[in-house]
KEVOSE-230072 format. One record per residue (C-alpha): residue number from 1; y, z, x. Coordinates in steps of 0.001 Angstrom, whole numbers, plus 524288, in hexadecimal, padded with zeros to 5 digits. Example, Ala and Ser with C-alpha at 12.3 -4.5 7.8 and 13.67 -1.06 7.14 Angstrom:
BEGIN
 num     y     z     x
   1 7EE6C 81E78 8300C
   2 7FBDC 81BE4 83566
This chain:
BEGIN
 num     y     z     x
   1 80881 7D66C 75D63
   2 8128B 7D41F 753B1
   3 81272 7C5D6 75977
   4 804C6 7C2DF 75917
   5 804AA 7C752 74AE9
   6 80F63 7BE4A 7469D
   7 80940 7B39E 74E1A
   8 7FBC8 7B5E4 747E2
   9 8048D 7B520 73A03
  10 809BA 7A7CB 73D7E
  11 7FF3C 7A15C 74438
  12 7F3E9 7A4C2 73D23
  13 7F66F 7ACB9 731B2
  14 800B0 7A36A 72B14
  15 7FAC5 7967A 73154
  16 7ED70 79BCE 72827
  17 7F5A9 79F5A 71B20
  18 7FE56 790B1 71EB8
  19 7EF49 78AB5 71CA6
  20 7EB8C 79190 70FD2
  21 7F780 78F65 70960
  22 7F5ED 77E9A 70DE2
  23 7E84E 77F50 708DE
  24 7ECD4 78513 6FCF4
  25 7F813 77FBD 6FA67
  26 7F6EF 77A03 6EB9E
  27 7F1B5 7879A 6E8D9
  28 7FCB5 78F2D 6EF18
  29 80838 7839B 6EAAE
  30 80478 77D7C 6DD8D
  31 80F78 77386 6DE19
  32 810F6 76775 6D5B0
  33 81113 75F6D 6E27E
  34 8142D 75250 6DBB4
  35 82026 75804 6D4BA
  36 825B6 75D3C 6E028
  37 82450 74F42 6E516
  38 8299C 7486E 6DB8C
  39 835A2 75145 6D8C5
  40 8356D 74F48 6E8FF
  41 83797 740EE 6E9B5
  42 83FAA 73F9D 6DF09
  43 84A40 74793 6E879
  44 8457E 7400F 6F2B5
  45 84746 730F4 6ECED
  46 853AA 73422 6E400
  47 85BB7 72ADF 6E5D2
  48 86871 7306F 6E2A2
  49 86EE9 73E1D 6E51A
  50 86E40 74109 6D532
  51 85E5A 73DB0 6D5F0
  52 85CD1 7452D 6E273
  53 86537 75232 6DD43
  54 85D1A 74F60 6CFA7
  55 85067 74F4E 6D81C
  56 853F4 75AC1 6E07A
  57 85673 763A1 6D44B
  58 849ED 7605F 6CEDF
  59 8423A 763DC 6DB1A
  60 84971 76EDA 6DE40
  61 84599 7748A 6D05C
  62 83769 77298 6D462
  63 83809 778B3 6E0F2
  64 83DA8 784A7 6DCA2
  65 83331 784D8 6D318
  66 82A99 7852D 6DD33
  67 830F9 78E37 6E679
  68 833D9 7979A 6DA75
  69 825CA 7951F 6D7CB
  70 81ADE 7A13D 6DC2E
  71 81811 79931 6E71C
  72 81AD3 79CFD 6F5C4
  73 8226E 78FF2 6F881
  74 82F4C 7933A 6FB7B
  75 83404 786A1 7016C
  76 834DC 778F8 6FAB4
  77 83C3B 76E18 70496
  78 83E60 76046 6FFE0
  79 8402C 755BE 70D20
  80 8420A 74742 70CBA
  81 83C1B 73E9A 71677
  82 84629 74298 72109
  83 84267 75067 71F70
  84 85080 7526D 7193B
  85 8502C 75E62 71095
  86 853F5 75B1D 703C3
  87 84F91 765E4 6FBED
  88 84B21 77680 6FDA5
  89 84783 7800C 6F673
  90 84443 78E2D 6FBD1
  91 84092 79A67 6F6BC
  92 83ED1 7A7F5 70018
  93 82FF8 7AB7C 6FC5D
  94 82B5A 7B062 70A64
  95 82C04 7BF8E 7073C
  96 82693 7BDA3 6F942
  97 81B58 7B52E 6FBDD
  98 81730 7B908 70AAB
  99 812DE 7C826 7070E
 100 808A6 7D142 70E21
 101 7FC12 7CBCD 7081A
 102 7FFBA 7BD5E 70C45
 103 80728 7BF73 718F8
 104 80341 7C625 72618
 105 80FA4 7C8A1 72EA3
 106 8194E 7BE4B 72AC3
 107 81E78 7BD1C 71D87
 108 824B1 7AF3E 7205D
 109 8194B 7A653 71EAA
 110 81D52 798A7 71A6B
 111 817D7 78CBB 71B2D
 112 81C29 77D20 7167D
 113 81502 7718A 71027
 114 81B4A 7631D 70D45
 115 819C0 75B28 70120
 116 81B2E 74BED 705AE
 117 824A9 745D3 6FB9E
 118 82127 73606 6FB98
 119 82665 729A8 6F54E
 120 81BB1 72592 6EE4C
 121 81F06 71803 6EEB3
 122 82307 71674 6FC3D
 123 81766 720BD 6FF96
 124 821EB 7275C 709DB
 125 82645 73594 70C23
 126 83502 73753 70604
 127 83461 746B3 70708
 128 82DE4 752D0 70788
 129 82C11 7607E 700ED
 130 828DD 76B99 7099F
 131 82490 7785E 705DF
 132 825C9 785A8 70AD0
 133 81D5F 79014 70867
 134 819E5 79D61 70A9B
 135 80E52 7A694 708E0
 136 80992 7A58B 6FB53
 137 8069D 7B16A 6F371
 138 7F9C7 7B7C9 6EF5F
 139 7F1EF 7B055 6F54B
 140 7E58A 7B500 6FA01
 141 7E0D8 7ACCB 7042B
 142 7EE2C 7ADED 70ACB
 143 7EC37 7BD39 708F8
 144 7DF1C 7BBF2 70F9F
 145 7E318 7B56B 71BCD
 146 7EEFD 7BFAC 71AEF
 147 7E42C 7C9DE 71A78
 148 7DC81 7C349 72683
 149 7E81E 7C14C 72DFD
 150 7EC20 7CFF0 72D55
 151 7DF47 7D37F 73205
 152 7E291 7CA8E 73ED7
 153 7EF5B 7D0EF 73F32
 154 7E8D5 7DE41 7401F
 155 7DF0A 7DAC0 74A2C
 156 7E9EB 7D3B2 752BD
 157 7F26E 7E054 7504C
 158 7E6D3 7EA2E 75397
 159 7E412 7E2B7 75FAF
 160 7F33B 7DF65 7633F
 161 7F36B 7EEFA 76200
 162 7E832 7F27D 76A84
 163 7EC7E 7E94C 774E8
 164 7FB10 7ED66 7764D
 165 7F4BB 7FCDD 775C4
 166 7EB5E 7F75D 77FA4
 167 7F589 7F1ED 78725
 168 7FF72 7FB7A 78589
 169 7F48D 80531 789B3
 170 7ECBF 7FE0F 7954B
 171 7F793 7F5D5 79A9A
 172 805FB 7F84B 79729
 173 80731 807D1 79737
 174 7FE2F 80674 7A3BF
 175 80708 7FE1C 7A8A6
 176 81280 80611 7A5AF
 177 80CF3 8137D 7AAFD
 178 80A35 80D5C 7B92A
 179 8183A 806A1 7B8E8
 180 81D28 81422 7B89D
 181 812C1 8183E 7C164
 182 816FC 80DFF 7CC0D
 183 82463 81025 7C89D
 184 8232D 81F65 7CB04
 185 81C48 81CD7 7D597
 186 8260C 813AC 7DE91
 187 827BE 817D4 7EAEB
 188 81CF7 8239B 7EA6B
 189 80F34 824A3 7E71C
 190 80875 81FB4 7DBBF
 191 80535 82862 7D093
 192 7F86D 8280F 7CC81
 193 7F541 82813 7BC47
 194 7ED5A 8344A 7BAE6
 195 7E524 82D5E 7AEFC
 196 7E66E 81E7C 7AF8F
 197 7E2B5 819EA 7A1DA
 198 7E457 80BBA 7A472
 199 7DF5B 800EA 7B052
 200 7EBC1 7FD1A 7B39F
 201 7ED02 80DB2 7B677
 202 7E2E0 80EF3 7BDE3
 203 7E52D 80049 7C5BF
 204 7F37D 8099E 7C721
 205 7EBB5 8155C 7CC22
 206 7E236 80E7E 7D6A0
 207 7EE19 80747 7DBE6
 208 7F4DF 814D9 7DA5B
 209 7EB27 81BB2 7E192
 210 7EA3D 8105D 7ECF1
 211 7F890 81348 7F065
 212 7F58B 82350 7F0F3
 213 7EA97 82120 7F9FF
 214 7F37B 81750 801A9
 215 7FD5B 8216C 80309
 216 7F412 82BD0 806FD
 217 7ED55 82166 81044
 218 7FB8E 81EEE 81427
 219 7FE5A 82DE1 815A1
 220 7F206 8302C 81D88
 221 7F581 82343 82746
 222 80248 82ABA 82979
 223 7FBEE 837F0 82CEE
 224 7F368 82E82 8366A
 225 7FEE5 828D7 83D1C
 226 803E0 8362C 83F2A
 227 7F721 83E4D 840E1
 228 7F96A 84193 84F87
 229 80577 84A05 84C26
 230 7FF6E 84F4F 83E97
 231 7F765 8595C 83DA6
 232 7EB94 85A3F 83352
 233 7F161 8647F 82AAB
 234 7FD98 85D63 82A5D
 235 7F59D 850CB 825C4
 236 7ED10 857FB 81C99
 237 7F91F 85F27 817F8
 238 801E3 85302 81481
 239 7F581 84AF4 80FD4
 240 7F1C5 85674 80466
 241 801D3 85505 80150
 242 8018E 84623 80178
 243 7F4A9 84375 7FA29
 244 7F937 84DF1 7EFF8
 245 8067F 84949 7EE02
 246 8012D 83BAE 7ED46
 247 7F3EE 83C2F 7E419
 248 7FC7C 848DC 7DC9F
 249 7F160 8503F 7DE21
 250 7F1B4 85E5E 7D899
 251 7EB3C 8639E 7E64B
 252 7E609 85CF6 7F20D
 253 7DD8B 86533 7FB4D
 254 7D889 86156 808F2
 255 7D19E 86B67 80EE9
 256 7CB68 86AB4 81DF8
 257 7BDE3 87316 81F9F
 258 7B89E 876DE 82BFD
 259 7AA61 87AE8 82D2A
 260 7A9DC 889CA 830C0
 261 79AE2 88A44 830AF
 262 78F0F 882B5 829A1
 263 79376 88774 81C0D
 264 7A16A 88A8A 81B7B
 265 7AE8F 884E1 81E02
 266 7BD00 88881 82309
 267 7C947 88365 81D5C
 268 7CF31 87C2D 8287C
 269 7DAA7 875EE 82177
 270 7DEF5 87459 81361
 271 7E942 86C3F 80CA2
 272 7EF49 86C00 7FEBD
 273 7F837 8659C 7F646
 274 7FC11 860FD 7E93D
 275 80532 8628E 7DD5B
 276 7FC3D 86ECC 7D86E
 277 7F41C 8735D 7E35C
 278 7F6C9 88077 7E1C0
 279 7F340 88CD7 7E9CC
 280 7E68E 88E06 7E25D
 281 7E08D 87F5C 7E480
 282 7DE50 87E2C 7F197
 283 7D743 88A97 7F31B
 284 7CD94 88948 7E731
 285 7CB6A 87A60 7EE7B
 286 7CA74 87F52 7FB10
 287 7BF39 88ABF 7F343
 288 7B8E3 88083 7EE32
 289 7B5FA 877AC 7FA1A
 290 7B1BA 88264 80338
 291 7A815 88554 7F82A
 292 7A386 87706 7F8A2
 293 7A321 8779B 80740
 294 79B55 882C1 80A1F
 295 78F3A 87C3F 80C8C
 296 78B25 875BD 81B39
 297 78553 86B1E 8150F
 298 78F2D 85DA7 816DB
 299 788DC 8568C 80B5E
 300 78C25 862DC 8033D
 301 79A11 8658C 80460
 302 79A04 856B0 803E8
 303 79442 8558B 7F76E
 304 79F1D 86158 7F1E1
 305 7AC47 85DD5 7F5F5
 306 7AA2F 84D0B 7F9E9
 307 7B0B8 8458B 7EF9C
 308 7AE49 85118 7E602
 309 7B475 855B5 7D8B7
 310 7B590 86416 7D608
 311 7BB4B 86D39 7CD59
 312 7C276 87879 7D3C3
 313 7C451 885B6 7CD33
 314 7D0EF 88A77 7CE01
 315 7D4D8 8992A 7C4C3
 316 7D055 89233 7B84E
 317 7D2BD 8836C 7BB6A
 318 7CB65 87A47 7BDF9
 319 7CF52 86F6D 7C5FD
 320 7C9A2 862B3 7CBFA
 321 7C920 85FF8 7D936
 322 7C3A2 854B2 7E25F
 323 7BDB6 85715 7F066
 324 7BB1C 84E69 7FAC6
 325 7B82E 85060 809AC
 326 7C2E2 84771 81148
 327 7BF59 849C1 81E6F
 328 7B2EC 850C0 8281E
 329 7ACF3 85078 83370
 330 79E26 84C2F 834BF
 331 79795 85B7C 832FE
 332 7A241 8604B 82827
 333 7A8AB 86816 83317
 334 7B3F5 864F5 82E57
 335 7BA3D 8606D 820C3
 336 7C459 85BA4 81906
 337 7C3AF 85C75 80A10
 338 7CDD3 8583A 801F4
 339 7CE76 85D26 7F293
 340 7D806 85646 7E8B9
 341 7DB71 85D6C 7DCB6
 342 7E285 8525E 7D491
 343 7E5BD 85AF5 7C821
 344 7E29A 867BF 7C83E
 345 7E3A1 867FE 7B7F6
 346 7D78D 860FC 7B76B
 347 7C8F3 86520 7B9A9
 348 7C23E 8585E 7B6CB
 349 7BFB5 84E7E 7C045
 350 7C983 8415D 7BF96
 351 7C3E1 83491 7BE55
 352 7BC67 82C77 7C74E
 353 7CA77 82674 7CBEA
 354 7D084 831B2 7D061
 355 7C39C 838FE 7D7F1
 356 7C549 82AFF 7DE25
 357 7D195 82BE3 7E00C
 358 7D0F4 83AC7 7E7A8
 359 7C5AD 83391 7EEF1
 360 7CDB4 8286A 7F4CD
 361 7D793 832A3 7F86B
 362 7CE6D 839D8 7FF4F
 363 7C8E2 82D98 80697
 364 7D65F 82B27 80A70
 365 7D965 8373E 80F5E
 366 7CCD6 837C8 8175E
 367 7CEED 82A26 81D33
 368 7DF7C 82D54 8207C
 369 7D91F 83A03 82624
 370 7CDBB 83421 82F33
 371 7D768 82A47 834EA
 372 7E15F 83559 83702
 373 7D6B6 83D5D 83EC6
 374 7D163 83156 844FA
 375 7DD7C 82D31 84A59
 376 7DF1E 83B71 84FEA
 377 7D341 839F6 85653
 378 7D87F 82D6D 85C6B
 379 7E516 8338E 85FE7
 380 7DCBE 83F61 86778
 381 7D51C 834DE 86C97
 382 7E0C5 82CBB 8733C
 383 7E734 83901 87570
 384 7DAA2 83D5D 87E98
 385 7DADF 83167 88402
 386 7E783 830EB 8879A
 387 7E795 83F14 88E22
 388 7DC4A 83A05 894CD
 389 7E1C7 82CEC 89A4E
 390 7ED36 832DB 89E3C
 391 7E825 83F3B 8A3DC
 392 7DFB1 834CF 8AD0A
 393 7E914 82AD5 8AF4C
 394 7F37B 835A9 8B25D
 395 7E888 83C12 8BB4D
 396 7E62C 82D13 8C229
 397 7F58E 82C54 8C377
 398 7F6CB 8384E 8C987
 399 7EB9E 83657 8D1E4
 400 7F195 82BF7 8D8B5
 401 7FD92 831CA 8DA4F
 402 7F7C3 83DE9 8E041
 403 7F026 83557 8E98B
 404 7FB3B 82F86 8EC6E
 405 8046D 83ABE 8EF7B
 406 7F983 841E1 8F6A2
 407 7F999 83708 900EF
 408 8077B 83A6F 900AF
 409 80755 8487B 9024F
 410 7FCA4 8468C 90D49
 411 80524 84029 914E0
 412 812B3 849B8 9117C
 413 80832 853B2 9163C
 414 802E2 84CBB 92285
 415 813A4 84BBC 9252A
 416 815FF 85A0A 922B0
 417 80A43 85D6D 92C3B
 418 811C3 85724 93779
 419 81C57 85AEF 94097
 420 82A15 85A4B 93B2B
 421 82DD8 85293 948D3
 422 82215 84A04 948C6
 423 8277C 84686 939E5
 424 834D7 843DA 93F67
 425 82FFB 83BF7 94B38
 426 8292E 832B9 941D4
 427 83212 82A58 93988
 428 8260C 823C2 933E5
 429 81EB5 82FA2 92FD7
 430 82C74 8332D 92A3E
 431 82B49 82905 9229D
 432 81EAB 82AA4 91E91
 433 82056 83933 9190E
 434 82B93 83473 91154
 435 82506 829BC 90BA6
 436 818C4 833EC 90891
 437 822F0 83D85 90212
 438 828E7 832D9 8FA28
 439 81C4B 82FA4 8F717
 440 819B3 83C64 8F217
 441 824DA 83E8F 8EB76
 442 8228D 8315F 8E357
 443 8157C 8345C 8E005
 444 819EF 840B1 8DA6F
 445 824FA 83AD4 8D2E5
 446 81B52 830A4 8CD70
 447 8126D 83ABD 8C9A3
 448 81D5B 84010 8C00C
 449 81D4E 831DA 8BB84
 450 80F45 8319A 8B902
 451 80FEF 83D38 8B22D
 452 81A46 83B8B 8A9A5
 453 813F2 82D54 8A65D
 454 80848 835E6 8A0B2
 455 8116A 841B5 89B85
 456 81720 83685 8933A
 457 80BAB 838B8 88869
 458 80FE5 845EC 8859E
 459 81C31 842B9 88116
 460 8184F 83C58 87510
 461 81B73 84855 86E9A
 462 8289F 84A38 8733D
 463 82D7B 83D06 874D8
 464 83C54 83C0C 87A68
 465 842FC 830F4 8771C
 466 84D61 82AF1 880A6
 467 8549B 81E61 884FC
 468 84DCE 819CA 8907B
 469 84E3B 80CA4 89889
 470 841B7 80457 8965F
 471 841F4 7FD1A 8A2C1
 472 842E7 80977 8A9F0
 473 8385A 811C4 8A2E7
 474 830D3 803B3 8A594
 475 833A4 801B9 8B250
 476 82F72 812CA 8B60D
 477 82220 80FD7 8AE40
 478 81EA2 80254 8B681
 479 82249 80A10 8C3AC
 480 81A83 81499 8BFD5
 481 80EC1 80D66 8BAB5
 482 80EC5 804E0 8C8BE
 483 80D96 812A6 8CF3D
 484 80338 81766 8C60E
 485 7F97A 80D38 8C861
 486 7F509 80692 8D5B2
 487 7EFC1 7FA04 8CFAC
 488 7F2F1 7ED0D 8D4E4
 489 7FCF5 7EA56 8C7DC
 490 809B5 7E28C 8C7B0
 491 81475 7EA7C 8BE1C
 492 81E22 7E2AF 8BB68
 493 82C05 7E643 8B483
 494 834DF 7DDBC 8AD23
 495 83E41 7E5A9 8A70E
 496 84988 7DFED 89F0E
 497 8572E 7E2A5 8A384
 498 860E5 7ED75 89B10
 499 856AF 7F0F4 8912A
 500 85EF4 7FA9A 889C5
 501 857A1 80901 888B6
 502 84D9F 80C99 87E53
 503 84AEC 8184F 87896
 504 83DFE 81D7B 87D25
 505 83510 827D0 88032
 506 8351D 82304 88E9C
 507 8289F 82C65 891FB
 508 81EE9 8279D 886AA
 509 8256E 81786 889F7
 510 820A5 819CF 897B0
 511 811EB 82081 89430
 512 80F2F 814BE 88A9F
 513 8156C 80AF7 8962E
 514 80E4B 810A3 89FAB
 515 800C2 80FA2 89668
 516 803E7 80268 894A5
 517 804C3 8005C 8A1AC
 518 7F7F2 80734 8A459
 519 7F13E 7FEA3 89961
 520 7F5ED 7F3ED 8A04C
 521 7F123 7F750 8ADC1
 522 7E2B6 7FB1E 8A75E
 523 7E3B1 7ECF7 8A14C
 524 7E4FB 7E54B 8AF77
 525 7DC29 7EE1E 8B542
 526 7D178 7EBB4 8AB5B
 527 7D597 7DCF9 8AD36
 528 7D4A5 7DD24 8BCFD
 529 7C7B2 7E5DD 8BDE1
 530 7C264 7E7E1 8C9CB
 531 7C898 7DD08 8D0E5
 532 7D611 7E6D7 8D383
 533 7E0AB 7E87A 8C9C7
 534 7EAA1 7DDD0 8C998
 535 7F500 7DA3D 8BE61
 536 802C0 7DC01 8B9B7
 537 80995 7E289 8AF2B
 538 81543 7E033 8A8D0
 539 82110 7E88D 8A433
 540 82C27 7DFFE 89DAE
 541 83784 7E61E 8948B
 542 8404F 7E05C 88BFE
 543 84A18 7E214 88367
 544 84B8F 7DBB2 8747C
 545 85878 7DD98 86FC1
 546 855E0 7D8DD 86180
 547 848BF 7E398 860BE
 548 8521C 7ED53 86805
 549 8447E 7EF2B 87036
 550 841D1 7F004 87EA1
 551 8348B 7EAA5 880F5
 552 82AF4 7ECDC 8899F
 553 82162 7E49A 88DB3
 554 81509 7E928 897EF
 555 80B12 7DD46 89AA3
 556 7FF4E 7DD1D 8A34D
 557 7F5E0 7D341 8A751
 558 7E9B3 7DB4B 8A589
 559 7DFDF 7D660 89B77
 560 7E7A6 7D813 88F8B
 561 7E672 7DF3F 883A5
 562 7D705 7DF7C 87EC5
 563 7D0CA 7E297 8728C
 564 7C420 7EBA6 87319
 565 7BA96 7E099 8755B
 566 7C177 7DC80 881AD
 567 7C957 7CFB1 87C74
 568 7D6E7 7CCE8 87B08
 569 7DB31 7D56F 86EB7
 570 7E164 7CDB3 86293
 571 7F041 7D27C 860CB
 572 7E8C8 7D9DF 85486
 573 7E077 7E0BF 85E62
 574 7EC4A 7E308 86732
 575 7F227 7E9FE 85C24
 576 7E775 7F430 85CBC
 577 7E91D 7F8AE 86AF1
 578 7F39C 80323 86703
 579 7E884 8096D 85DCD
 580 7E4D2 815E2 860D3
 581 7D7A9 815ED 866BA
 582 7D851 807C5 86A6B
 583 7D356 8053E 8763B
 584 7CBF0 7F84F 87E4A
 585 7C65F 800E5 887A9
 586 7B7FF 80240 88A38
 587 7B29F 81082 88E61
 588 7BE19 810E8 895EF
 589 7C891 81A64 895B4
 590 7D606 8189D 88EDA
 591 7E165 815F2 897D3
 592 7F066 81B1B 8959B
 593 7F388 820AD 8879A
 594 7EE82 81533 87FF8
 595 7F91C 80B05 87A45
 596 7F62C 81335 86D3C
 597 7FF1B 81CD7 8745F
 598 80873 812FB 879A2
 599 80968 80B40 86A94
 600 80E2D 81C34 8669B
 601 8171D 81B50 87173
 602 81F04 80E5F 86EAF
 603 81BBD 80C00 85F2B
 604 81C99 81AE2 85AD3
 605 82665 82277 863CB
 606 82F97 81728 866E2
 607 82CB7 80E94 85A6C
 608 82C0A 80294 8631D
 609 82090 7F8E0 864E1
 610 816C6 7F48E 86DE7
 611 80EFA 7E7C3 86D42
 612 805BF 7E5BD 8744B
 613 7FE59 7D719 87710
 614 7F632 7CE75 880AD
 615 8005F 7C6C4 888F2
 616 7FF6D 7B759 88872
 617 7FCF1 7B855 897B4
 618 7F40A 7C153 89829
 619 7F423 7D113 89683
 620 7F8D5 7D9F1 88F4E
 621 805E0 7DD04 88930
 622 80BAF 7E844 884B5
 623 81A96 7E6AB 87BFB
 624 822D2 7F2B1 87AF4
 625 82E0C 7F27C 872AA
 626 836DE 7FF9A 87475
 627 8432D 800B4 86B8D
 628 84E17 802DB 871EE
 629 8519E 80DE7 8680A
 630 845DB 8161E 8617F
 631 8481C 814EA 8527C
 632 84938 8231E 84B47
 633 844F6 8284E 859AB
 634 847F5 836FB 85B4F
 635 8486E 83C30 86935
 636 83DBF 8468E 868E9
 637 83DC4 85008 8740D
């Protein structure tokens, strides 16, 4: 300010008084111009030092006159025609002629004019006179502009001061207070301003209140990846703690309704939490929305507690509350409400910002909670399935095995009928009831195989955690796979040589090998049809040294993998087949676990990976990479 007022003092205000005092300047300075220029070039054109010091005296005399005079010059300078000084005269006037009436801000106003000395002969310049002046006194047209000028001054300082308080108001204190509130908030969540006076608060608060609904999105995505193993009170629990914590509401309230008959209700679960959610606040809001719910009509109970404010009555408080319905089924059967009670001080309703901001909470909540039950759904689903697939594939295995071993034990029996000595006269039907009792014996240790193959999926629980030889877990998988199915199908093994031992759950390795295995028999068979079952797969290992991995590699030359219309999937829709609920079959029924299971069993339990792709040559190929020692594993038994 203080600069822009000085500036308006030199640029304008003195540039205007410079041009009154040079249009007046016989009225201001009423010098005897031709005496001063004739005492002037007698200095000038002496000819000797006695004339020039005789000359000098003279002038002098007259210029103190003047300067002694009541006249604000208070500079005289006498120059020759090479500017060389050869006279000045001075006299300190600035303070007594620059006062309030005549001066704005500066009191050092000065200003020069030049008197042309000539030879009036020659008609050429042999000097000069210049004179200094200030501000002259009592002069009223100076005084006016003065007057003007101040009024300038006090318009420039009335609106200098309105925009610093505006600044200093709408920008830098604004600024300041969410500095601190980014600085408080590093590394935790944002605090939101509880009154934003300012746009750049509020801009602070929506981008505020983005990052708490990220976190609670973020919160909800983590119940989701664990909702199997979490059960809904723990989820409603630690969401009415998070949200609370997070939002720092005084209560938060969810509250699950079960319809008991066409007008009433039962309290199936409720949920609290907050800095000041006392004893007595969850059971005046739980009063209040069995009151609003004891109606059968949907559109009613609706209408009370959907997106609603209330004010709850609690001993003699009053205290505001907001009410929406997160979650129910199609008939009202069953509900979810959720109440927030952001300050229970206050009766009146916040502003429009904050019943949007409880809304978007809620939304939030209800989508994190949808996805949560819809992937349990899922979960039951491939669960189901699963049971399902392996109860029949386990009956179709064993099956064939009993059909087998009861041609066996037919013919132990047929033996046993016999003589002993017709046995013993017979090397060949010796022979032949060995072989049968072998027979029988293998069919019943293969059964154990079988079984154990499908006993695998119940260890998933209990998983035990052991160093095991790859190539041999690979090689008892692909022997027992060749006995499980009679098709027409080339195995092949290349296993790599000293492949040191991995750390695996060898029973849950061999289910999702073996359903890999399966996957890839259903994939030649669909390729073949009905012209017989003919194709290879296979099983290659290897070991990277840099990774630390062993891999494992199972290939088949059925029709490779497919997306959902039949074609050759994309590597992005390749990607998708570990989804749960992903599936390419047509009203047909799901084979094996599902890779969904298999993906748990490598990515999640032995933190490896599995890649799957379509092989250059046709088919499809499956990548398994095993570390050979489980990071952070704990042996679980």
């Amino acid at each position: 300010m203080a600069l822009i007022l000085l500036e308006l003092d030199r640029q304008n205000y003195q540039v205007r008084k410079k041009e009154i005092i040079v249009n007046f300047w016989e009225e201001f300075f009423p010098l005897d111009q031709e005496d001063l220029t004739l005492r002037s070039r007698l200095m000038l054109e002496a000819r000797s030092p006695e004339e020039r010091e005789k000359a000098k005296t003279s002038l002098s005399k007259s210029l103190l006159k003047i300067l002694d005079g009541d006249t604000s010059i208070y500079r005289i300078i006498l120059e020759d025609a090479d500017r060389q000084i050869l006279l000045k005269e001075e006299r300190s006037k600035f303070r007594e002629y620059n006062t309030y009436s005549n001066s704005l801000i500066l009191k050092d106003f000065r200003g020069q004019t030049s008197l042309k000395i000539s030879d009036p002969v020659k008609n050429a310049p042999v000097g000069r006179l210049i004179l200094g002046y200030t501000t002259p006194k009592k002069d009223k047209r100076i005084e006016d502009l003065t007057s003007e000028y101040r009024i300038y001054a006090l318009i420039v300082i009335i609106v200098l001061s309105l925009s610093y308080f505006f600044i200093l108001k709408y920008l830098i204190l604004p600024v300041k207070r969410v500095v601190a509130y980014l600085e408080e908030s590093r590394g935790r969540a944002p605090h939101l301003f509880e009154r934003p006076k300012t746009l750049l608060e509020k801009e602070y608060n929506n981008l505020a209140r983005d990052s708490l609904l990220t976190r609670v999105n973020q919160k909800l995505k983590d119940f989701l990846a664990t909702s199997a193993n979490l059960d809904q009170n723990r989820i409603m629990t630690e969401l009415a703690e998070f949200t609370a914590g997070l939002f720092e509401f005084d209560c938060i309230y969810f509250l699950i309704l079960k319809r008991r008959d066409d007008s009433n209700f039962e309290v199936a679960g409720e949920y609290s939490s907050g800095r000041r959610c006392n004893a007595g606040l969850p059971p005046a809001m739980k009063s209040y929305i069995l009151s609003q719910t004891a109606t059968p009509a949907v559109p009613l109970i609706e209408k009370k507690l959907k997106n609603a404010a209330f004010v709850l009555q609690l001993d003699s408080r009053q205290i505001f509350a907001w009410s929406d319905i997160i979650l129910s089924d199609k008939d009202f059967n069953e509900v979810l409400i959720g109440v927030h009670v952001p300050d229970s001080g206050k009766s009146c309703a916040p502003d429009r910002w904050h019943l949007e901001t409880y809304r978007l909470l809620t939304d939030e909540i209800r989508l994190g909670l949808q996805s949560i039950e819809n992937q349990r759904k899922i979960i039951f689903k491939e669960k189901s399935e699963a049971t399902i697939s392996l109860s029949r594939n386990l009956g179709h295995d064993l099956t064939n095995i009993i059909a087998t071993s009861k041609l066996d034990l037919l013919a132990v029996k047929s033996f046993l009928d016999m003589e002993e000595d017709e046995i013993k006269r017979s090397p060949e039907k010796q022979k032949i009831f060995k072989e049968s009792l072998a027979a029988v014996l293998n069919n019943t240790m293969f059964l154990q195989q079988i079984v154990n193959v499908y006993r695998s999926f119940s260890f998933i629980k209990r998983p035990r955690f052991e160093y095991v030889d790859v190539n041999r877990l690979l090689q008892e998988i692909v022997d027992l796979f060749r006995l499980s199915t009679s098709a027409n199908i080339d195995i092949r093994t290349s296993l790599a040589a000293e492949i040191p031992p991995c750390r695996l759950e060898e029973r849950l390795v061999k289910l999702a090998v073996f359903n890999i295995l399966t996957n890839a028999l259903e994939a030649i068979k669909r390729k073949s049809g009905a012209e017989g079952v003919v194709g290879f797969i296979n099983v290659k290992t290897t070991f990277d040294e840099k990774a630390d991995q062993v891999v494992i590699s199972i290939r088949d030359s059925g029709h490779g993998i497919r997306n959902e219309r039949g074609e050759i999937a994309t590597p992005m829709e390749i990607d998708r087949i570990f989804s749960l609920g992903f599936s390419t079959k047509k009203n047909e029924e799901g084979e094996g676990l599902g890779l969904n299971w298999v993906y748990t069993i490598i990515t999640e339990f032995h933190k490896g990976r599995i890649q799957p792709r379509n092989h250059p040559e046709g088919g499809a190929e499956f990548l398994i990479y095993l570390n050979r020692e489980m990071p952070e594993s704990k042996d679980q038994d």
